[in-house]
C-alpha positions as CSV (number, residue, x, y, z in Angstrom):
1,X,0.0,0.0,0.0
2,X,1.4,3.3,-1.0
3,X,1.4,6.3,1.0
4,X,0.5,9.8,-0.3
5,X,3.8,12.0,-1.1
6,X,4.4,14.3,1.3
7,X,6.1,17.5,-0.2
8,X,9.4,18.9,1.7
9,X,8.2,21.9,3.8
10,X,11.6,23.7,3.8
11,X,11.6,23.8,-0.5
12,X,8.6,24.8,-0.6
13,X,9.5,27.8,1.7
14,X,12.3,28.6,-0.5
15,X,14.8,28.0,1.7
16,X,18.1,26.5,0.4
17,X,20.5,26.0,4.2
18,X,19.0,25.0,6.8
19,X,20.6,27.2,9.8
20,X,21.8,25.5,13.2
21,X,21.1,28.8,14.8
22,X,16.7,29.1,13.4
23,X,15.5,27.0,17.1
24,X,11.8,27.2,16.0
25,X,12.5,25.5,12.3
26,X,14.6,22.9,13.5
27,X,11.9,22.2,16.9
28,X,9.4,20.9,13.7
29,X,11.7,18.2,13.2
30,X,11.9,16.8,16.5
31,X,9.8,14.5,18.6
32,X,8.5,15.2,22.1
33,X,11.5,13.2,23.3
34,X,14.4,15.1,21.4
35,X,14.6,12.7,18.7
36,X,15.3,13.7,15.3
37,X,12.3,12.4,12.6
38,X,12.7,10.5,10.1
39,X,12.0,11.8,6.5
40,X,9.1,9.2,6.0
41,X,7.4,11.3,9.4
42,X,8.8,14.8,8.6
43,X,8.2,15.1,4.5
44,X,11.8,16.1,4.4
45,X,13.4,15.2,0.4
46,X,16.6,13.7,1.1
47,X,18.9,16.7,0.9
48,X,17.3,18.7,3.1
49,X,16.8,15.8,5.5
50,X,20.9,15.6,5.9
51,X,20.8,19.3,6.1
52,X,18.3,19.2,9.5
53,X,19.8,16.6,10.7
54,X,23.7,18.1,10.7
55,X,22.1,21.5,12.1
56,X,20.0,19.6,14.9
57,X,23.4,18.1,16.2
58,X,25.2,21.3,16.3
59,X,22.3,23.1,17.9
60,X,22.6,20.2,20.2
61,X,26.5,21.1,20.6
62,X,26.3,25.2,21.2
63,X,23.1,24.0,23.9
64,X,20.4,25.9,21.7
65,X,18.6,22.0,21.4
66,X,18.4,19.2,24.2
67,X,19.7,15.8,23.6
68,X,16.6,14.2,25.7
69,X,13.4,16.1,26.6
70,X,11.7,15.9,29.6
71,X,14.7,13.5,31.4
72,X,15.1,14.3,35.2
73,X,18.1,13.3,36.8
């Protein structure tokens, strides 16, 4: 059963690098837990999935994103 194609929300909004630094873009892409989604979940094409993913982890690095949501202790 096939699935209905999902177009990439970051070509549609004309926007060619995706920027470590934009929090609220890169927040989409993320689950509740801090994990990043997968393209088949986010609509992402393939280059722009590589792109989120690279600027998720160095938003992770400089502290702008946490690595785990909601962990205590």
């Amino acid at each position: 059963m096939k699935r209905p194609q999902k177009t990439c929300a970051i070509c549609e909004s004309g926007v060619r690098i995706v920027d470590f630094k934009d929090e609220r873009t890169l927040q989409r892409f993320l689950t509740e837990r801090g994990k990043i989604l997968p393209s088949r979940l986010s609509g992402a094409c393939a280059r722009h999935q590589r792109q989120i993913s690279t600027a998720i982890k160095r938003a992770r690095q400089v502290a702008l994103l946490p690595y785990v949501k909601g962990h205590v202790g």
